[in-house]
Backbone as JSON Lines, residues from 0, in Angstrom:
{"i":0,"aa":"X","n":[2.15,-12.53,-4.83],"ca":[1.67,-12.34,-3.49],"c":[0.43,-11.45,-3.58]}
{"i":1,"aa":"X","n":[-0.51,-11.82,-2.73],"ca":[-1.61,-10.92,-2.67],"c":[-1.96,-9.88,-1.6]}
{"i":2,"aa":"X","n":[-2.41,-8.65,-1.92],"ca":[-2.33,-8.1,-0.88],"c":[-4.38,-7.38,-0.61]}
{"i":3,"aa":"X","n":[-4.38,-7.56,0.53],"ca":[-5.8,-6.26,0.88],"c":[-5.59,-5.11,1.18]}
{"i":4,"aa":"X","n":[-6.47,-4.38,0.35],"ca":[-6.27,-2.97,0.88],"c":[-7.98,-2.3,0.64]}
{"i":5,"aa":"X","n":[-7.65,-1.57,2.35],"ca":[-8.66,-0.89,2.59],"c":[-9.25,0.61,1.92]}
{"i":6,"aa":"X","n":[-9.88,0.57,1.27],"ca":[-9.86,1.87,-0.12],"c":[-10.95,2.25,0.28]}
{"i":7,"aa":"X","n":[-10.73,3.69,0.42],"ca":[-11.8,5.05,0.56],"c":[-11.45,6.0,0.3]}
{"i":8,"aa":"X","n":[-12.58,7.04,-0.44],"ca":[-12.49,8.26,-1.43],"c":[-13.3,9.21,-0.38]}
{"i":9,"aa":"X","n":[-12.26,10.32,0.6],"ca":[-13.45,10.92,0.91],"c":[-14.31,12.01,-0.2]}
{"i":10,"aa":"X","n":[-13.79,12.19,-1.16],"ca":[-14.79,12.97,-2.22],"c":[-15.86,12.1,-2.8]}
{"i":11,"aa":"X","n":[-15.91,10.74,-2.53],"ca":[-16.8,9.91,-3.05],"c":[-18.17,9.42,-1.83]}
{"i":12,"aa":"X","n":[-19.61,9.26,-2.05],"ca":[-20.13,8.69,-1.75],"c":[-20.56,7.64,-1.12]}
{"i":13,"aa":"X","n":[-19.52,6.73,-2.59],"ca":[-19.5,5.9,-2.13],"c":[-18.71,4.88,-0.63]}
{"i":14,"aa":"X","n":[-18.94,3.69,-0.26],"ca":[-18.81,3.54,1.17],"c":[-17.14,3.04,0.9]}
{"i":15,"aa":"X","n":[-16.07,3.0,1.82],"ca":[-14.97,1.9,2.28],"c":[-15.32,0.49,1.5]}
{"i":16,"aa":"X","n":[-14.39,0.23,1.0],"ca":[-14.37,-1.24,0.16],"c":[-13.0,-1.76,0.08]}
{"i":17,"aa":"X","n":[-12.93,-3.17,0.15],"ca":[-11.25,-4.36,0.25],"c":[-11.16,-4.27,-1.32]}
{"i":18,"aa":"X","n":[-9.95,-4.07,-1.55],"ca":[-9.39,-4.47,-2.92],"c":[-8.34,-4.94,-2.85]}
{"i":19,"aa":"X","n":[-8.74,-6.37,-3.85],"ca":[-7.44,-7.06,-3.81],"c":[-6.5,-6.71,-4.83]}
{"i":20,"aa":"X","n":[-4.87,-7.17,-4.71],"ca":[-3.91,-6.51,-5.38],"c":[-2.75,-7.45,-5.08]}
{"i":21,"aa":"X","n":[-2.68,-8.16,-6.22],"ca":[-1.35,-8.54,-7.16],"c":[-0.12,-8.35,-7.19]}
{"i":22,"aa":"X","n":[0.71,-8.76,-6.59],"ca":[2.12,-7.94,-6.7],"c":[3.38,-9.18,-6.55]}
{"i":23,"aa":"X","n":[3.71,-8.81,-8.06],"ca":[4.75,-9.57,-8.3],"c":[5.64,-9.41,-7.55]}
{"i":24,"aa":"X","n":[6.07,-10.03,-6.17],"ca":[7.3,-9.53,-5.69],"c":[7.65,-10.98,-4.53]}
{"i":25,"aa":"X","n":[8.89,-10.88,-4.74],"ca":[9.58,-11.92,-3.7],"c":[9.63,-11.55,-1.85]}
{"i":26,"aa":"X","n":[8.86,-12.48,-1.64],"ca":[8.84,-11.83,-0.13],"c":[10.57,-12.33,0.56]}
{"i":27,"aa":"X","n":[11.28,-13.06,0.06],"ca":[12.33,-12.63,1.05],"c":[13.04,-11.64,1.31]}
{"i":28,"aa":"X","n":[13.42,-11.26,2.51],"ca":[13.94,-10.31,2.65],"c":[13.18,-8.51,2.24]}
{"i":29,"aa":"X","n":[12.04,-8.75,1.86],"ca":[11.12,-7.54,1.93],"c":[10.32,-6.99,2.82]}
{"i":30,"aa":"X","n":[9.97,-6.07,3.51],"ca":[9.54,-5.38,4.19],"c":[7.63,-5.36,3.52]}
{"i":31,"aa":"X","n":[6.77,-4.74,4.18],"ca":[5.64,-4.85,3.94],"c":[5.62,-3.23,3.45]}
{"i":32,"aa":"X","n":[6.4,-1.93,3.74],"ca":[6.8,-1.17,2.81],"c":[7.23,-1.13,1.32]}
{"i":33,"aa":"X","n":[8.07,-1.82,1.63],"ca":[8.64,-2.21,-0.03],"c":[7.52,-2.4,-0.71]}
{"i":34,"aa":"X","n":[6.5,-3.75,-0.37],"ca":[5.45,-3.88,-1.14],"c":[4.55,-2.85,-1.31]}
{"i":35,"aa":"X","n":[4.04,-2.31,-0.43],"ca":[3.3,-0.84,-0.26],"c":[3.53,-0.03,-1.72]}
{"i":36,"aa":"X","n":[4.67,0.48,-1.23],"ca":[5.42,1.04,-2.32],"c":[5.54,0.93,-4.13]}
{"i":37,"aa":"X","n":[5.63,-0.22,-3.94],"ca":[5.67,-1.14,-5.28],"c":[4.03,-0.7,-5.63]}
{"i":38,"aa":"X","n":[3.02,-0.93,-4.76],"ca":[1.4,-1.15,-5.46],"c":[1.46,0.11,-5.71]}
{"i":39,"aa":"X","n":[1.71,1.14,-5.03],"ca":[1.53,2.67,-5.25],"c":[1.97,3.37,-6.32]}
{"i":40,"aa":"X","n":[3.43,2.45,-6.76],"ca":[4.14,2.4,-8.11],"c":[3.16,2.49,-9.22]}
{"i":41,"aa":"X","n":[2.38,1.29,-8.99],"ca":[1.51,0.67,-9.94],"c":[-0.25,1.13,-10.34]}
{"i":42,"aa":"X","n":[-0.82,1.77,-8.99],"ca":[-1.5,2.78,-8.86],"c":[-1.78,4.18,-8.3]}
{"i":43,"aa":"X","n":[-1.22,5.2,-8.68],"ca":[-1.44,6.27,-8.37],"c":[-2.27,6.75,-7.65]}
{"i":44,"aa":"X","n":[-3.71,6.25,-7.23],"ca":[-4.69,6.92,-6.42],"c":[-4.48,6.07,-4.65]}
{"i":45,"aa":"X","n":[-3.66,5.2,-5.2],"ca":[-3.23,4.55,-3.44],"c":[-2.35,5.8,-2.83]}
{"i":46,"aa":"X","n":[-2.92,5.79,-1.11],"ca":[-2.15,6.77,-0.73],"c":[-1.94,6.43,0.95]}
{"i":47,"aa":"X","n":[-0.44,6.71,1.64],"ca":[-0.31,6.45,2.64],"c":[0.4,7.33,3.22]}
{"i":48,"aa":"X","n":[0.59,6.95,4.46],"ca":[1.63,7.75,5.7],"c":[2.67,7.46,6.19]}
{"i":49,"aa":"X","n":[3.79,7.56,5.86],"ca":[5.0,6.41,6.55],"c":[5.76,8.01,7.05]}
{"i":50,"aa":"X","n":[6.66,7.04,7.88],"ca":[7.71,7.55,8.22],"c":[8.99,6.82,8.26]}
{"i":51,"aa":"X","n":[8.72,5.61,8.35],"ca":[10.05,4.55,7.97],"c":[11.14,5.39,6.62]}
{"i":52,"aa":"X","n":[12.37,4.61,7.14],"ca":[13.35,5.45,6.4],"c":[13.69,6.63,6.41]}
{"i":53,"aa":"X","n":[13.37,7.12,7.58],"ca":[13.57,8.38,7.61],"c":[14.51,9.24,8.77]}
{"i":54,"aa":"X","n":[15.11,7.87,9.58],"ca":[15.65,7.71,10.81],"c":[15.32,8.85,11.81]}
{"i":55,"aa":"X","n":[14.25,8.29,11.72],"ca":[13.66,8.95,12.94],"c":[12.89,8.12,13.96]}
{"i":56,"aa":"X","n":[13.07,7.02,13.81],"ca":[12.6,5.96,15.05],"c":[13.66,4.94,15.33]}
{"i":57,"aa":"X","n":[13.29,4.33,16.59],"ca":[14.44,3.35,16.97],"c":[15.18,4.13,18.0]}
């Protein structure tokens, strides 16, 4: 499955850029977290904000 992600360094210069990203994973029954997760696994400089799982919504 492929995914886009919107990548920016604010210590960098340079501008916002799409990178695409690879991820071996079965979409049934997966969440768009799970995958998240998984790329972040896979690169360390990806970085996000969740709060899912944390039962605090709903």
């Amino acid at each position: 499955m492929r995914f886009s992600l919107y990548r920016f360094n604010p210590e960098s210069a340079e501008k916002p850029f799409m990178q695409a990203v690879d991820l071996d994973i079965e979409p049934a029954g997966k969440m768009l977290l799970d995958a998240l997760l998984a790329i972040k696994a896979q690169d360390e400089t990806l970085s996000l904000r969740r709060s899912c799982r944390e039962g605090v919504c709903g």
